[in-house]
C-alpha positions as CSV (number, residue, x, y, z in Angstrom):
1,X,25.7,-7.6,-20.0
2,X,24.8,-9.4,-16.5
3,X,22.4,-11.6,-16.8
4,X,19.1,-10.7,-15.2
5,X,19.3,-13.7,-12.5
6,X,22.7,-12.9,-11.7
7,X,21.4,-9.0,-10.8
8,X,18.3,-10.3,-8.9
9,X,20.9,-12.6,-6.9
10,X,23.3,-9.7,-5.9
11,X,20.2,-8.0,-5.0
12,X,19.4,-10.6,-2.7
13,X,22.8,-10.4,-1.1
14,X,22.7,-6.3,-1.2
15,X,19.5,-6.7,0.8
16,X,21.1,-9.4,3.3
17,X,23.8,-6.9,3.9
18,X,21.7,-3.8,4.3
19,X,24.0,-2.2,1.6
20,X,21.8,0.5,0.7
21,X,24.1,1.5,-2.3
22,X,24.7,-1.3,-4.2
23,X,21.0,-2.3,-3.8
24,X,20.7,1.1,-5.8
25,X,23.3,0.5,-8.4
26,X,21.7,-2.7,-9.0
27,X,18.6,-1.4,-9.6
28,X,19.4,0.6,-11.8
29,X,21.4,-2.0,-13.7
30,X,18.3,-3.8,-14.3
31,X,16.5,-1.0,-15.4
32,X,19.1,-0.3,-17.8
33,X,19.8,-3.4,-19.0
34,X,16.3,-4.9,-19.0
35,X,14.1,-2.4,-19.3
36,X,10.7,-4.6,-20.2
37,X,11.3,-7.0,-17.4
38,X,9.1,-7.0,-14.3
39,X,12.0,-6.8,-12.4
40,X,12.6,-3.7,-14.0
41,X,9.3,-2.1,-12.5
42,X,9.9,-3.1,-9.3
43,X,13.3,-1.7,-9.5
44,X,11.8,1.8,-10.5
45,X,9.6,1.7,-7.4
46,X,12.2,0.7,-5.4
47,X,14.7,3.1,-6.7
48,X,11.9,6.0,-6.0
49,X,11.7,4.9,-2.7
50,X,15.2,5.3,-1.9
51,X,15.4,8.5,-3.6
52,X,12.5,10.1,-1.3
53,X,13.5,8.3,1.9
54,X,17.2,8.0,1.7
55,X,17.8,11.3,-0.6
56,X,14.6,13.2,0.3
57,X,14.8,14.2,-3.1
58,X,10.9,14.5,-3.9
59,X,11.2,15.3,-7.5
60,X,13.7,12.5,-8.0
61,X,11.3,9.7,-6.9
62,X,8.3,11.5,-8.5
63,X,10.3,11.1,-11.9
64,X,11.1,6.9,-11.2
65,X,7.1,6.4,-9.8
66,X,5.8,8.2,-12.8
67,X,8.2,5.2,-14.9
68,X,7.2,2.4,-12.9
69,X,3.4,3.6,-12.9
70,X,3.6,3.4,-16.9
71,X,4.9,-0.2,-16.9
72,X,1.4,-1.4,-15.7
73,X,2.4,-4.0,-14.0
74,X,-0.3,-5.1,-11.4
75,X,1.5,-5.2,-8.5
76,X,4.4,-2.6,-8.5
77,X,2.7,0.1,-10.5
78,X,-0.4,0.1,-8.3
79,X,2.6,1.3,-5.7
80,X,4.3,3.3,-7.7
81,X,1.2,4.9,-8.6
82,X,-0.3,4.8,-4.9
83,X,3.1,6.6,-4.0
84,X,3.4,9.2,-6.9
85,X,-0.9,10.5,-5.5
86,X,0.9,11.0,-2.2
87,X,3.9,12.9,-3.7
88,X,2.1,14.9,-6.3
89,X,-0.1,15.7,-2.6
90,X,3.6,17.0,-1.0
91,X,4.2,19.0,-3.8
92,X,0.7,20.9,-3.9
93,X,-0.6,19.3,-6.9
94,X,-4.4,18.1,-4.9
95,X,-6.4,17.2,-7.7
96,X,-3.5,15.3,-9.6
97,X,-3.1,13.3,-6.3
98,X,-6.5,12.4,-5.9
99,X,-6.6,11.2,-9.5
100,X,-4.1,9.0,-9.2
101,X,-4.5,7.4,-6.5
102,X,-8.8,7.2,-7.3
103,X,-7.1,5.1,-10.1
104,X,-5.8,2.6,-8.1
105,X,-8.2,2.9,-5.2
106,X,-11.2,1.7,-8.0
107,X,-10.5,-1.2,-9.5
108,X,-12.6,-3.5,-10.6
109,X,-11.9,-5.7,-7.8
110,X,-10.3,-4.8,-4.8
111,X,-7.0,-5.2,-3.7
112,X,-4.8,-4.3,-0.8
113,X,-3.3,-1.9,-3.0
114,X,-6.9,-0.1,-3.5
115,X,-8.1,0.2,0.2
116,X,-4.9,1.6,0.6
117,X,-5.0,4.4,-1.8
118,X,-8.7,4.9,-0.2
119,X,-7.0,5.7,3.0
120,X,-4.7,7.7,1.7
121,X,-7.9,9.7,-0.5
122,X,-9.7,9.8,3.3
123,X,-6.4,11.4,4.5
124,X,-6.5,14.4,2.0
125,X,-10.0,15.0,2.5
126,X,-9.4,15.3,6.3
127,X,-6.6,17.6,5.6
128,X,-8.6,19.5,3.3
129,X,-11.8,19.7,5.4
130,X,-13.5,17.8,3.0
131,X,-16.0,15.8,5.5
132,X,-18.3,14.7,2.8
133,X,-16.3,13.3,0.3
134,X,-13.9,11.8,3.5
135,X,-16.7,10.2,4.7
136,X,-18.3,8.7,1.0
137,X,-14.5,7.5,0.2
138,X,-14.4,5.8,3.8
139,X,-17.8,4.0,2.5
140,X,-16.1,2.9,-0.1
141,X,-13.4,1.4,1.6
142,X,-15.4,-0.5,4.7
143,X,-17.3,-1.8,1.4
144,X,-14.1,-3.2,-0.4
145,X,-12.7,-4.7,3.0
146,X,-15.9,-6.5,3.4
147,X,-15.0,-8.1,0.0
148,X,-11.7,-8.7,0.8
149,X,-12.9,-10.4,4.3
150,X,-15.4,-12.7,2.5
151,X,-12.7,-13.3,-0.2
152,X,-10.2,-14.5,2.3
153,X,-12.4,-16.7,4.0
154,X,-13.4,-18.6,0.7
155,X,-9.7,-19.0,0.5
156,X,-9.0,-20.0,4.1
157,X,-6.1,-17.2,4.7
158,X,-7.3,-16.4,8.6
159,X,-4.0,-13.6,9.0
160,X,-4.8,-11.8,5.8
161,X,-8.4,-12.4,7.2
162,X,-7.4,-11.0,10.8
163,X,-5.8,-7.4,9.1
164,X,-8.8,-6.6,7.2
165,X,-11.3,-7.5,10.4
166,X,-8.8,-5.0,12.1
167,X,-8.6,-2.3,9.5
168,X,-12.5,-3.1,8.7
169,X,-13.2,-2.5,12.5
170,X,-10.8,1.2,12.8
171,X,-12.9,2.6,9.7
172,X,-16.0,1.5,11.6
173,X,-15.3,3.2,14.2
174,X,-14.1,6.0,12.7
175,X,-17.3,6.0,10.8
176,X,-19.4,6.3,13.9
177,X,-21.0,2.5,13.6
178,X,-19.5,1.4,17.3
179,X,-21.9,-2.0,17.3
180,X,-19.8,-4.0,13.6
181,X,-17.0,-2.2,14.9
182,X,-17.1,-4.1,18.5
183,X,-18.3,-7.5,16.2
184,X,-15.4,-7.4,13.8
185,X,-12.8,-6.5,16.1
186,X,-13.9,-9.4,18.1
187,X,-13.6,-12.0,15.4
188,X,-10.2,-10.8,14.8
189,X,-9.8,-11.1,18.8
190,X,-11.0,-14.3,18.5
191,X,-7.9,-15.4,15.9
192,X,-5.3,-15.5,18.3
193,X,-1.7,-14.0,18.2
194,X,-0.4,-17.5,17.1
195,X,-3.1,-16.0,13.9
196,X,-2.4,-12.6,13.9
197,X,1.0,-12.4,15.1
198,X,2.1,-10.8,18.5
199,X,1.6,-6.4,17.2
200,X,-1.9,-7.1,15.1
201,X,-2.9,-9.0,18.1
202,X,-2.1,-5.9,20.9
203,X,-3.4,-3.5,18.4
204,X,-7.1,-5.5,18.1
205,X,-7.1,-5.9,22.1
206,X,-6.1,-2.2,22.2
207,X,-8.5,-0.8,19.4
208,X,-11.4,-3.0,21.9
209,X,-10.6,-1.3,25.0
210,X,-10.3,2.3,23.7
């Protein structure tokens, strides 16, 4: 039996290489051979991943987000689980997607994983042509970026900071509140691309002019 930082080295060296299959065989190597691990969660998720985008094979990464969700792990089954709503969504089931991902999208204190499954909740409703329950769950979300905002200032990090002013400011706007939209783009602006990077930077300049 490998040990697990000798797998979690090759991985590293897969990933370098872009070799999609033995990233996979790896993977699964861990999850065989240490099943309890955390490295073994993340390899679940990862292997659904590869199974939906590489295999298109929906069931297939249903199956390995359903395992990874049941680890609870906080950071890779609040993925797995964010990404098992939107397949159980592909595959018809509506009201098991929206359960799952209203478990990770209300927590009791939000994450980036939870304003991300509250997107994805505002995205069904639109499909649906649910406008009031898209636009309470859009609430929800401007209200958890706020906290994350205030959050990330206490902890002086101004580029996680300058994504949530941006994201904050696009559900503003969708929201039909133009004035905090304008105010919270523009302290975002006001960052910098040396901040924000080069994209986030165009996409706060172009989210101002539109």
């Amino acid at each position: 039996m490998a040990k697990l930082e000798a797998l979690l080295n090759d991985l590293a060296n897969f990933d370098a290489q872009q070799d999609l299959g033995g990233l996979r065989r790896t993977r699964e190597q861990i999850v065989t051979e240490f099943p309890t691990s955390e490295a073994a969660a993340e390899a679940l998720y990862k292997i659904g991943l590869d199974l939906l985008f590489r295999e298109r094979n929906l069931d297939g990464a249903v199956e390995q987000f359903e395992a990874a969700a049941r680890r609870k792990h906080p950071y890779w089954s609040a993925a797995a689980r964010t990404s098992l709503g939107l397949c159980y969504y592909h595959q018809k089931r509506i009201q098991k997607a929206l359960f799952e991902l209203r478990r990770v999208g209300y927590p009791p204190q939000p994450t980036p994983h939870s304003v991300t499954a509250l997107t994805f909740i505002e995205s069904i409703f639109a499909q649906e042509g649910n406008a009031e329950e898209l636009k309470r769950t859009r609430k929800d979300r401007i209200t958890q970026l706020e906290a994350l905002i205030t959050e990330s200032r206490t902890q002086a990090r101004p580029a996680e900071r300058g994504y949530y002013l941006y994201t904050l400011g696009a559900a503003l706007r969708d929201h039909g509140d133009e004035g905090r939209a304008k105010a919270v783009l523009n302290e975002a602006k006001e960052l910098g691309p040396a901040v924000l990077g080069a994209e986030l930077y165009r996409s706060v300049v172009d989210l101002l002019t539109l």
